[in-house]
VOBA-1610 file (N, C-alpha, C; in pm, whole numbers, padded with zeros to 5 digits, always signed):
BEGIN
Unk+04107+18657+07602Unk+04193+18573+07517Unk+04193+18626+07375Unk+04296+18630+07307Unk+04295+18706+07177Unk+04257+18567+07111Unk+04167+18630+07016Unk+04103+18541+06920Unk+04152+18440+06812Unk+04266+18483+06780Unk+04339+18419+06702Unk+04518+18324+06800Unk+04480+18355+06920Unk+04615+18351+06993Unk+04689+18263+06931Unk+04604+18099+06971Unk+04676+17993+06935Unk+04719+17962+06807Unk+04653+18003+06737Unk+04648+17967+06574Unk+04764+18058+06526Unk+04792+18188+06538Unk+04898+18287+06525Unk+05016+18215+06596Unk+05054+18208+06703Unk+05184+18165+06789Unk+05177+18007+06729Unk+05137+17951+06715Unk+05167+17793+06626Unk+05232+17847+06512Unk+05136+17913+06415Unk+05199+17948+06254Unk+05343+17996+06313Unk+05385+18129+06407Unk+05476+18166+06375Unk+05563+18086+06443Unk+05570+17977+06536Unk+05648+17875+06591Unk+05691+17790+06440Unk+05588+17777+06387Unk+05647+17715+06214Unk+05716+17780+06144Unk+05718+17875+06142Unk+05792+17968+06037Unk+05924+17971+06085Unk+05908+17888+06185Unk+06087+17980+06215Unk+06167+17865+06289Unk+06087+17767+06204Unk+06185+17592+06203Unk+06204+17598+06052Unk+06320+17535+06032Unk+06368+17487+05953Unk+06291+17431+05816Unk+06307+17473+05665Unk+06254+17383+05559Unk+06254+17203+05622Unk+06366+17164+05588Unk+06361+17034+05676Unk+06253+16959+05779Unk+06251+17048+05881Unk+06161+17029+05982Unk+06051+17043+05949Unk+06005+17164+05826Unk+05856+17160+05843Unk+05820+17104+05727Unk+05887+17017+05649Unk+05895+16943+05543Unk+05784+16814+05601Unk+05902+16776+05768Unk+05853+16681+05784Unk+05806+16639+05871Unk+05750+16782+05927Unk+05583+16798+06011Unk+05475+16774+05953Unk+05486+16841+05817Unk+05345+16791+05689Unk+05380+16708+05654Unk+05449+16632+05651Unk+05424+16509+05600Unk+05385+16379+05665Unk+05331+16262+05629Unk+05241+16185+05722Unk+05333+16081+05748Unk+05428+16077+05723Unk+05544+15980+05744Unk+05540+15993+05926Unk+05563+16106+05956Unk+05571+16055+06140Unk+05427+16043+06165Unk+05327+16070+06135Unk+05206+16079+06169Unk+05115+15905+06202Unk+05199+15817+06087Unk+05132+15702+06112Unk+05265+15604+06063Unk+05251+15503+06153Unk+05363+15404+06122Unk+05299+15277+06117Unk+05323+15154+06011Unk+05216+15027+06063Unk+05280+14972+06215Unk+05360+14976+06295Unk+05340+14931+06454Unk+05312+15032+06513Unk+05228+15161+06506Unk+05226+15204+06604Unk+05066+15183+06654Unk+05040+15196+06715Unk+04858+15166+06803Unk+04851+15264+06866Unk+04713+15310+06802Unk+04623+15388+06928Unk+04652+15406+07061Unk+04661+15469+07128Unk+04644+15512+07256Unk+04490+15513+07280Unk+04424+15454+07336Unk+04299+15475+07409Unk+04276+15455+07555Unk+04171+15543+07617Unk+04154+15520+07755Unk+04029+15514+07770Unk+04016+15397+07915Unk+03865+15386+07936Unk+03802+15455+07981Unk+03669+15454+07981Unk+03588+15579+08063Unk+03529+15521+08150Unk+03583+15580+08289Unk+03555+15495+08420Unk+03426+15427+08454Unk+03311+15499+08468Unk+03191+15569+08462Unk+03154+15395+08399Unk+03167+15347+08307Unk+03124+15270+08150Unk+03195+15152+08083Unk+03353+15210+08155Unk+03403+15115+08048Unk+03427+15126+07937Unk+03367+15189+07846Unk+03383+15257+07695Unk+03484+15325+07662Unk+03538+15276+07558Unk+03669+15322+07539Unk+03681+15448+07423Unk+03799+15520+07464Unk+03820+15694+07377Unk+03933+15672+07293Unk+03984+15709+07199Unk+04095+15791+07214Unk+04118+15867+07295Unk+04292+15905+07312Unk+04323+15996+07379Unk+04334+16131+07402Unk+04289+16127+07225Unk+04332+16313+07225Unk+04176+16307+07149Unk+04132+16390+07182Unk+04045+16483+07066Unk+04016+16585+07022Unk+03975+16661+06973Unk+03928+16801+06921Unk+03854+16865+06994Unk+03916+17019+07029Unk+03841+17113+07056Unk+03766+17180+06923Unk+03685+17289+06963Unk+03600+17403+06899Unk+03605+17526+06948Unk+03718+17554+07038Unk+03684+17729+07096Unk+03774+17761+06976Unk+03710+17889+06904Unk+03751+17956+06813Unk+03758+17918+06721Unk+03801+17780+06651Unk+03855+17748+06552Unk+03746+17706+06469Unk+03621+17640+06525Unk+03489+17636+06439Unk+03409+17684+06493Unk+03422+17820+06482Unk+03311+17934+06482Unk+03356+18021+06377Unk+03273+17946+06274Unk+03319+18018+06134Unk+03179+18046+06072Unk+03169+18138+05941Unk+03081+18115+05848Unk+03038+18031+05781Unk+02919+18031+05686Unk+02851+17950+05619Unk+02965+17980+05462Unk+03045+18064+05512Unk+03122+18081+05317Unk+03194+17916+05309Unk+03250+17903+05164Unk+03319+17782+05128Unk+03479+17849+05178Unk+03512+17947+05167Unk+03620+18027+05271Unk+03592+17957+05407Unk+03561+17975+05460Unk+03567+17961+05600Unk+03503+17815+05633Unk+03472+17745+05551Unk+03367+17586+05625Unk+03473+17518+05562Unk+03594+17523+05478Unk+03670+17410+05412Unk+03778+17394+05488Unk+03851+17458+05556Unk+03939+17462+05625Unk+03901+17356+05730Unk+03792+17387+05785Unk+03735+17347+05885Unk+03660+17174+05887Unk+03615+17160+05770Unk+03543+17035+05720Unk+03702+16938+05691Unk+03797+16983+05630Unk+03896+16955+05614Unk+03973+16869+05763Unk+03953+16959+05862Unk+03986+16912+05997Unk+03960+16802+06012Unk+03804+16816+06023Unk+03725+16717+06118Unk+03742+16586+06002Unk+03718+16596+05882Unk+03781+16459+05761Unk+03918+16402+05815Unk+04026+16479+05844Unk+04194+16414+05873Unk+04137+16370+06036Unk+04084+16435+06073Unk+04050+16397+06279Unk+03980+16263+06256Unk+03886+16230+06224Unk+03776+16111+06156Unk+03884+15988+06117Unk+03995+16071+05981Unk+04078+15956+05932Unk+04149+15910+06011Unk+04203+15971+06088Unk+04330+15922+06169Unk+04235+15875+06309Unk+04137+15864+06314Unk+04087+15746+06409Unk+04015+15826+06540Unk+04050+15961+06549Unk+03938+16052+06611Unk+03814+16032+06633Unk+03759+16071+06771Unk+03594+16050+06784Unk+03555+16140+06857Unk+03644+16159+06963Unk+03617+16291+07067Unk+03572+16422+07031Unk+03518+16504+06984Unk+03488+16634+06925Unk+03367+16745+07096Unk+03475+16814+07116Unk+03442+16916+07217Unk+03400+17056+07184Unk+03271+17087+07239Unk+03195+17249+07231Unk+03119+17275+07352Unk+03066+17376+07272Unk+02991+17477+07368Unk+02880+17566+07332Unk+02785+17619+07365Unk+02726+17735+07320Unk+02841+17840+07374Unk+02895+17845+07436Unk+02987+17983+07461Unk+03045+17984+07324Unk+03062+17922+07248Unk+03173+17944+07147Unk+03117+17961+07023Unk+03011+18051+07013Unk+02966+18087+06890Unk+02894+18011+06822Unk+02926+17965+06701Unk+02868+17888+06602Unk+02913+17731+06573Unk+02979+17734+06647Unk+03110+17594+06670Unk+02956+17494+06667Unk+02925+17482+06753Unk+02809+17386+06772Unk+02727+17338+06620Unk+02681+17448+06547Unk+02610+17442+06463Unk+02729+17383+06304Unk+02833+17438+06315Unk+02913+17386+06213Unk+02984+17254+06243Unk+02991+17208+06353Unk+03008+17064+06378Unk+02916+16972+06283Unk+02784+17030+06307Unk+02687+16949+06325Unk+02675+16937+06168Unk+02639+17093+06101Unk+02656+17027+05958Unk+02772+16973+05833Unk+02895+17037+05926Unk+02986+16947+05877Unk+02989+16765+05904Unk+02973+16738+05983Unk+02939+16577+06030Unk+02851+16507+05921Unk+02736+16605+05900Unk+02646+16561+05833Unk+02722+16518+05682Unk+02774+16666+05596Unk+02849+16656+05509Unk+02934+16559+05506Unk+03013+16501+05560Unk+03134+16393+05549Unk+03058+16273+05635Unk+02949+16210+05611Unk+02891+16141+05683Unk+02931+16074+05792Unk+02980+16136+05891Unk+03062+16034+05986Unk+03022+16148+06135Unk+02913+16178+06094Unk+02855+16166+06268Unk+02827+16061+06356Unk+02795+15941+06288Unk+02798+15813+06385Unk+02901+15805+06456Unk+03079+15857+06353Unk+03172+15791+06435Unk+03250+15916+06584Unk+03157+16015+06548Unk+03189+16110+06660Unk+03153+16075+06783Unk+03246+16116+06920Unk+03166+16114+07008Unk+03174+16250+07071Unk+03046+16334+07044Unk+03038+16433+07066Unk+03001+16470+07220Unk+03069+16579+07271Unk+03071+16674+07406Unk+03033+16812+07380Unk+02959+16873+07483Unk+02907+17017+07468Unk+02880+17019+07611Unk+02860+17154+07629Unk+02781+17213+07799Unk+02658+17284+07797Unk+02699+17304+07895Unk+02510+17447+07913Unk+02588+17541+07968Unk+02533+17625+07971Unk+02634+17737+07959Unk+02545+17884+08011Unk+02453+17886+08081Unk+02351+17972+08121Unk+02326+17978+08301Unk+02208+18044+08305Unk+02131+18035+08434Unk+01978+17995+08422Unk+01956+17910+08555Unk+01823+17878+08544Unk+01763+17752+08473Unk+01699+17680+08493Unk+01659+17553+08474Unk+01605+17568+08355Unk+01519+17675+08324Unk+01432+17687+08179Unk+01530+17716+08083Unk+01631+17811+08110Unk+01706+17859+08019Unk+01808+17747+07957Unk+01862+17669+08070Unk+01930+17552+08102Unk+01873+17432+07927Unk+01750+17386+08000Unk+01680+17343+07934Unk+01698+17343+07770Unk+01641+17469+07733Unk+01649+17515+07615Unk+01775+17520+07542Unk+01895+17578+07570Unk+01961+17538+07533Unk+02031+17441+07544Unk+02012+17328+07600Unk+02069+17171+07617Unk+02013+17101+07407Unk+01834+17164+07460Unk+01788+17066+07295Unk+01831+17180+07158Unk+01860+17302+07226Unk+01969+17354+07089Unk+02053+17263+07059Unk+02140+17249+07165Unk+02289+17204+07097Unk+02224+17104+07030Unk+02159+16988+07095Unk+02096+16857+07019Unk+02055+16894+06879Unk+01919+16956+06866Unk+01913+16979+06717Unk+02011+17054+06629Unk+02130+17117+06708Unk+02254+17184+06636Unk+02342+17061+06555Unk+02353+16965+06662Unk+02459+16848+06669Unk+02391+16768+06552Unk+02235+16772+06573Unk+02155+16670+06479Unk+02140+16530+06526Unk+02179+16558+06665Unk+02150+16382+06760Unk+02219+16467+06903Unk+02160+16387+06970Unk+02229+16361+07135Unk+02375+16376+07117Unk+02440+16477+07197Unk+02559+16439+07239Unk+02609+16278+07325Unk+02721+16255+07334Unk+02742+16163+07445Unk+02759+16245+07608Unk+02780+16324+07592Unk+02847+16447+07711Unk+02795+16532+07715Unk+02736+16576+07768Unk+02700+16785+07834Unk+02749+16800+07997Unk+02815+16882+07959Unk+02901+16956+08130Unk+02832+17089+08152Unk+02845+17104+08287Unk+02801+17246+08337Unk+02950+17331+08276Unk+02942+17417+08188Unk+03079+17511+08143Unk+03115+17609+08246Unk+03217+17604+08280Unk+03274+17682+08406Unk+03189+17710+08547Unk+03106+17598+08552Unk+03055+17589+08696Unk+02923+17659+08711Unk+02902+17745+08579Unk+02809+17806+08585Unk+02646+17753+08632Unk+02597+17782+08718Unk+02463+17768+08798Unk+02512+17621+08832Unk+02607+17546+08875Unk+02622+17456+08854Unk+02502+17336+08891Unk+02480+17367+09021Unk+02374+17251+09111Unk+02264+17245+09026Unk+02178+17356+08935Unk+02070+17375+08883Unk+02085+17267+08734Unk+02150+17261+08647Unk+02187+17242+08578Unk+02264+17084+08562Unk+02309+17055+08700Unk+02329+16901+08698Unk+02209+16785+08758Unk+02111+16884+08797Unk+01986+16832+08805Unk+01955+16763+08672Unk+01899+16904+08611Unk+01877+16836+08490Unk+01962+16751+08424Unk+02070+16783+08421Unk+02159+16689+08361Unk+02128+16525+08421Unk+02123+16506+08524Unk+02084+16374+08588Unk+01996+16357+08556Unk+01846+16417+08527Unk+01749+16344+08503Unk+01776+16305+08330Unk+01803+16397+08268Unk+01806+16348+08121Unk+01894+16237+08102Unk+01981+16200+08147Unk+02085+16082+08196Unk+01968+15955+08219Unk+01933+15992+08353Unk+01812+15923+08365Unk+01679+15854+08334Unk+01689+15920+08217Unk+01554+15903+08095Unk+01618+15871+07977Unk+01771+15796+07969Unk+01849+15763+07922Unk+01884+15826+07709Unk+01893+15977+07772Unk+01918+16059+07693Unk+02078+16075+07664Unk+02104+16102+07746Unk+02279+16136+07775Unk+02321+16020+07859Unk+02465+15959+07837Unk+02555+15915+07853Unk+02601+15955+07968Unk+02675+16075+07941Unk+02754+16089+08038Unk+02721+16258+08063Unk+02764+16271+08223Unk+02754+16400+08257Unk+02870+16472+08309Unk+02918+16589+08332Unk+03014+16675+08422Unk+03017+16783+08432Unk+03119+16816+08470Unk+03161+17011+08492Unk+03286+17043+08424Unk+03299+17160+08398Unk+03452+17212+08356Unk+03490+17330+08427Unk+03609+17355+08436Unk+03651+17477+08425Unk+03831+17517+08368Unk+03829+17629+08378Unk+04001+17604+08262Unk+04109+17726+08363Unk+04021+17738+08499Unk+04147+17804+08576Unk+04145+17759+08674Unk+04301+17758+08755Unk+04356+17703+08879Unk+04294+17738+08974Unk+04232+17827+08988Unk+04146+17873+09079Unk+03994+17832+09096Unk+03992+17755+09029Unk+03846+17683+09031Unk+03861+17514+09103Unk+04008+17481+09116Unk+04011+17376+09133Unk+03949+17285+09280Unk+03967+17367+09340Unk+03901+17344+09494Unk+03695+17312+09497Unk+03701+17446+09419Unk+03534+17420+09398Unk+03521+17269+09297Unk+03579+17233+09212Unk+03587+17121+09107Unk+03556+17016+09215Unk+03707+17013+09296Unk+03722+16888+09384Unk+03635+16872+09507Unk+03521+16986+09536Unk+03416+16945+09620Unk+03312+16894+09542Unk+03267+16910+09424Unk+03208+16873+09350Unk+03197+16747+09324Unk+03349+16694+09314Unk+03361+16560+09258Unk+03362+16455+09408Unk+03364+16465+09480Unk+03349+16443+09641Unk+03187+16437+09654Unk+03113+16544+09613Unk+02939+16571+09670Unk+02846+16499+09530Unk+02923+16499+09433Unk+02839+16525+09301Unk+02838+16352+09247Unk+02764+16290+09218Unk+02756+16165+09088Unk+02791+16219+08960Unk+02907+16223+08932Unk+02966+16275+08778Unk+03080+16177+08735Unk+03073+16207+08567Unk+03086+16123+08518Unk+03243+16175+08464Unk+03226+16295+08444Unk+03354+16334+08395Unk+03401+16500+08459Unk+03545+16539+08482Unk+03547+16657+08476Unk+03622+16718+08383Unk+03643+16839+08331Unk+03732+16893+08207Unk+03782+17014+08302Unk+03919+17001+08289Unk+03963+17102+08345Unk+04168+17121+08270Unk+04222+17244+08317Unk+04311+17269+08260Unk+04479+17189+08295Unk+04536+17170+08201Unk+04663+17105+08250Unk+04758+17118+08164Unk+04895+17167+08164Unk+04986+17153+08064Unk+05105+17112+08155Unk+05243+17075+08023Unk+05380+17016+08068Unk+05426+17184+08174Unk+05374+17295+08158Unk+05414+17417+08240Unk+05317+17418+08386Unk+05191+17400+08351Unk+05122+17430+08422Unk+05062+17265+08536Unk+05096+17223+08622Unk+05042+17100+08684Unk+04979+17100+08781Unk+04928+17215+08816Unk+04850+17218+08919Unk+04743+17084+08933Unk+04642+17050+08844Unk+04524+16966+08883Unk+04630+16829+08892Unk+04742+16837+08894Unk+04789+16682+08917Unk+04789+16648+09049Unk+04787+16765+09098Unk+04825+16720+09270Unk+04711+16644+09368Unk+04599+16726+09322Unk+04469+16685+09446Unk+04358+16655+09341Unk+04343+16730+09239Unk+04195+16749+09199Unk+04217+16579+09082Unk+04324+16589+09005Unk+04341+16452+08913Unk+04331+16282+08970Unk+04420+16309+09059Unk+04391+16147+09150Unk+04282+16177+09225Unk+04205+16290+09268Unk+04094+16251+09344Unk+03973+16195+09275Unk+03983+16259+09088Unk+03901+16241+09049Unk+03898+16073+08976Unk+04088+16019+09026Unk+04066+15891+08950Unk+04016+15787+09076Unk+04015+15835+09192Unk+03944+15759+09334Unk+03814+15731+09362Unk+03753+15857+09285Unk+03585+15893+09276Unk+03518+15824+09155Unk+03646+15755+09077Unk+03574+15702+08913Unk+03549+15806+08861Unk+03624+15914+08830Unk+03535+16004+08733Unk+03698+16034+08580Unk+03628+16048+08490Unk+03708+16050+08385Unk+03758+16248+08354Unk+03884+16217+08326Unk+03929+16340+08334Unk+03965+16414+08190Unk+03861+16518+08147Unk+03921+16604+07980Unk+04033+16682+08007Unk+04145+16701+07926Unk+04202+16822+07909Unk+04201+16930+07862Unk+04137+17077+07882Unk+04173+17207+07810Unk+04277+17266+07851Unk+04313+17335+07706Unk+04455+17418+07710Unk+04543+17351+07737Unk+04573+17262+07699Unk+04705+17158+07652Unk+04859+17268+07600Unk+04785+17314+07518Unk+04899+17442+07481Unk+04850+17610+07559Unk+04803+17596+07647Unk+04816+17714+07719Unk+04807+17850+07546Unk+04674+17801+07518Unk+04648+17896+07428Unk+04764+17876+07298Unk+04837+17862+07303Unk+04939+17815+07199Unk+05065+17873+07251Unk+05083+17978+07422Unk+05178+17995+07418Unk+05299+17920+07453Unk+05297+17778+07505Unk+05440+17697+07513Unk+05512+17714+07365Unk+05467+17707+07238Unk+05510+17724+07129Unk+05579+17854+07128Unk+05559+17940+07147Unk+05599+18067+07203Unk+05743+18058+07303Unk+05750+18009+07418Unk+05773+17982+07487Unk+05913+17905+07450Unk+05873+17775+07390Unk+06002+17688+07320Unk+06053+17726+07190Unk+06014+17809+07129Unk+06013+17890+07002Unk+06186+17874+07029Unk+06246+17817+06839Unk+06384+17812+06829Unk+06459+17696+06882Unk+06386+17593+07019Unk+06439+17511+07050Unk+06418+17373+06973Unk+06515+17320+06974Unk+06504+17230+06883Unk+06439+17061+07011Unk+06365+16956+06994Unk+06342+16825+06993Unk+06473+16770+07064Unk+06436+16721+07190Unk+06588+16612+07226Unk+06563+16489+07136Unk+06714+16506+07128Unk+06720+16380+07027Unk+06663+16262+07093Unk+06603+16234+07204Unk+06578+16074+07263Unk+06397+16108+07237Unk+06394+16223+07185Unk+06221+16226+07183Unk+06148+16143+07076Unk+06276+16116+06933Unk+06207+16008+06877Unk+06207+15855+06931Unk+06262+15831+07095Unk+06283+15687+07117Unk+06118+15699+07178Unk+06047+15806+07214Unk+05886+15775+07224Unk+05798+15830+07088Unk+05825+15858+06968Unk+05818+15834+06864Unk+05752+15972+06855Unk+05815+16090+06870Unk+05766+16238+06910Unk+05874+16302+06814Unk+05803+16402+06720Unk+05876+16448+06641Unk+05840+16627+06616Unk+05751+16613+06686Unk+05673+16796+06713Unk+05719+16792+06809Unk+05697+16921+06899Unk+05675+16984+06956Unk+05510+16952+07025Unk+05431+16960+06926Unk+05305+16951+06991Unk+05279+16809+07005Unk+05305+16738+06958Unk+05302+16572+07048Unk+05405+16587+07170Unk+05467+16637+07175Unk+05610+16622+07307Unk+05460+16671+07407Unk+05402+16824+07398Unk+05315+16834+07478Unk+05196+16764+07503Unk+05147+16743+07407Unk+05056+16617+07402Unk+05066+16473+07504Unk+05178+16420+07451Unk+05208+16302+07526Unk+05241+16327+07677Unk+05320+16445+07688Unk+05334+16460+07868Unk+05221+16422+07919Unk+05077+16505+07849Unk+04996+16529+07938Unk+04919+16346+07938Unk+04921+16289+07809Unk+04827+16152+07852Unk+04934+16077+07891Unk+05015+16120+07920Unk+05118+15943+07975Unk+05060+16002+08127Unk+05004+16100+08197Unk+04909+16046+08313Unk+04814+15979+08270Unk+04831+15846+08339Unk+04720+15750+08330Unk+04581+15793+08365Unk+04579+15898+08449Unk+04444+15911+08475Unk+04355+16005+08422Unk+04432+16057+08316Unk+04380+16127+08205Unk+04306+16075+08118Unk+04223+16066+08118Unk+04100+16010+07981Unk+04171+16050+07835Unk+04127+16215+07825Unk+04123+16283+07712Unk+04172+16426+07709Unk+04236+16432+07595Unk+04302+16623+07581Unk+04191+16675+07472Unk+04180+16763+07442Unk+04112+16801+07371Unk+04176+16963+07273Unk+04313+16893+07237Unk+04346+17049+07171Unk+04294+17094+07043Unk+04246+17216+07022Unk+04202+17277+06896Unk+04261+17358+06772Unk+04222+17323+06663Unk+04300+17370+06554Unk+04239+17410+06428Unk+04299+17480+06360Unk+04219+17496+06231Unk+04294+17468+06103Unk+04379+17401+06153Unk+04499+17340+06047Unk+04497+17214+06067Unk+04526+17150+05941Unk+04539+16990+05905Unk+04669+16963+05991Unk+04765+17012+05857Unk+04912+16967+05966Unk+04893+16970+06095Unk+04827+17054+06202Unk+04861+17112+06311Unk+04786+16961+06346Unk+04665+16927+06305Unk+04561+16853+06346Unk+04640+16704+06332Unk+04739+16681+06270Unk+04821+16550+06211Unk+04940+16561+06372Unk+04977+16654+06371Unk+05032+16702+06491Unk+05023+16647+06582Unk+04850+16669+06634Unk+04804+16691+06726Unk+04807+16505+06773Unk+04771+16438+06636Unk+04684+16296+06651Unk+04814+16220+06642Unk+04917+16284+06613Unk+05061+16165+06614Unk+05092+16128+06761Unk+05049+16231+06853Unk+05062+16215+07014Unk+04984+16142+07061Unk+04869+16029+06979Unk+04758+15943+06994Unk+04827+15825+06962Unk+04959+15798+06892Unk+05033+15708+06896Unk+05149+15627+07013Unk+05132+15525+06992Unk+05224+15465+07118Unk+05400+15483+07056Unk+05469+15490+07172Unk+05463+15445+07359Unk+05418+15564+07383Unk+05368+15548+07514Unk+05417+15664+07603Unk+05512+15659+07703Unk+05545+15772+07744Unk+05632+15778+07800Unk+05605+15749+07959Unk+05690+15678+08025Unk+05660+15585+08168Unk+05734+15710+08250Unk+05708+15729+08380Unk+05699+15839+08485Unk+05871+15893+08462Unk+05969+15820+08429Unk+06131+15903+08452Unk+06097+15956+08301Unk+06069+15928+08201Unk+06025+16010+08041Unk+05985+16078+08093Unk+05892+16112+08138Unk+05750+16225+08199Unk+05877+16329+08286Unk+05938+16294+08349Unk+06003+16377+08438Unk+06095+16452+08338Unk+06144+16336+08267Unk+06261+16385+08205Unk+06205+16503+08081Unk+06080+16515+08030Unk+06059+16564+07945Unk+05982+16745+08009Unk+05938+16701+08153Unk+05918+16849+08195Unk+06039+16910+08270Unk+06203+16841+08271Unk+06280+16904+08319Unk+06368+16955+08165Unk+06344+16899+08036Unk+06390+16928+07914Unk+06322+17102+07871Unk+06201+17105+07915Unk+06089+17214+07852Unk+06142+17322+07931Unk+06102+17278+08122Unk+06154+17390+08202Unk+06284+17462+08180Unk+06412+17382+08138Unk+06528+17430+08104Unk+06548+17498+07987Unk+06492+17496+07881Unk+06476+17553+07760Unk+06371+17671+07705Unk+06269+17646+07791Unk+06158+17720+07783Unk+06202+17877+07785Unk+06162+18024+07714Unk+06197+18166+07744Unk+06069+18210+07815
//
């Protein structure tokens, strides 16, 4: 994956809308309206309720200790926080993400209001181990979430995960993975396994986990994350030049990246998306698709037969 993919194909999807339009993408006028409400979903598992969208960390906070590189970023997670955000998603795969969460949170005091997710990401129970109480002393408290990341050692690793659950450390437990080809192994999992959540991939292009692996996992009680909502950022790419049907403001959608956004949570059995950014606007974007309505199953249709037809 090129390192900068998403963040590059977003900017240049902006550049090449209209003054007008990107006038009034930055601006917070569509971003918050006094009738509009939260979107939240419950978490099966609990009962406990999310927002719908939250923040990733692949790439985008795995930055330096410079005031270059931590403001951009601290900046995020402040507008994610304001606009009513709690969800915040990592990894040890992803560099330093873990560790700049943790002291950014600290900085803008509002780690209480996070609800933080991470994985393990290794082999072996010891290794497992060890890095589980990294991320913790990274994070500077317990996550609510640790997943096995792409299935890796999986059985070994949800051991532990159950017992620390068990000794009522962690909340909640699961697995991820972010290709179609994992989905079969996912859905035996969620069939054999006591889990709490799975994270796996879904966009308005891509629907594979809607078919078997999404309702199986809303049959089993298990709560479902989204990665790659923007397929790396390329639908932007993709719809690049097309303009918004005009009926997209009758579900109160004025990006592009809420149009994708909202496809994906108006499935009900979607918990949470988790797209990542290193831009405010993008991040205002992201959280306007956390606003109501959504769109009811002929919207939903109507909006992946709008994309498919337009899409290059």
């Amino acid at each position: 994956m090129n390192r900068n993919g998403n963040i590059i194909s977003r900017l240049s999807f902006l550049k090449t809308s209209s003054a007008a339009s990107l006038s009034m993408m930055l601006s917070n006028s569509f971003f918050s309206t006094p009738q509009s409400k939260m979107i939240i979903r419950r978490i099966p598992s609990s009962g406990e309720m999310i927002p719908a969208i939250g923040l990733g960390s692949w790439i985008t906070f795995d930055v330096g200790e410079s005031e270059d590189e931590r403001t951009p970023m601290r900046n995020v997670l402040k507008a994610f926080v304001d606009a009513g955000g709690k969800v915040v998603d990592s990894s040890p795969m992803y560099g330093r993400s873990e560790k700049v969460i943790g002291s950014l949170a600290a900085e803008l005091n509002v780690a209480d209001k996070l609800w933080l997710a991470t994985k393990v990401w290794t082999s072996g129970a010891k290794a497992g181990k060890t890095q589980i109480d990294n991320s913790k002393d990274l994070f500077k408290k317990w996550p609510a979430l640790i997943q096995v990341h792409n299935l890796q050692d999986v059985k070994t690793h949800l051991q532990t995960l159950r017992s620390l659950k068990e000794e009522g450390k962690l909340k909640y437990i699961g697995i991820t993975h972010y290709q179609d080809s994992q989905h079969d192994e996912l859905a035996a999992l969620v069939k054999s396994e006591k889990l709490d959540f799975i994270q796996v991939n879904l966009s308005i292009r891509n629907t594979s986990a809607e078919n078997h692996l999404i309702p199986l996992a809303a049959d089993k009680g298990v709560g479902v994350i989204i990665n790659r909502p923007f397929e790396s950022g390329a639908l932007f790419q993709a719809i690049n030049n097309v303009s918004l049907p005009a009926w997209a403001k009758d579900l109160n959608i004025s990006t592009w990246a809420a149009f994708f956004l909202k496809y994906i949570i108006s499935n009900a059995n979607v918990t949470c998306a988790i797209p990542a950014t290193s831009q405010v606007n993008h991040l205002r974007q992201n959280m306007a698709a956390c606003l109501e309505p959504l769109p009811d199953i002929a919207a939903r249709k109507k909006m992946a037969t709008y994309f498919a037809e337009n899409a290059h």
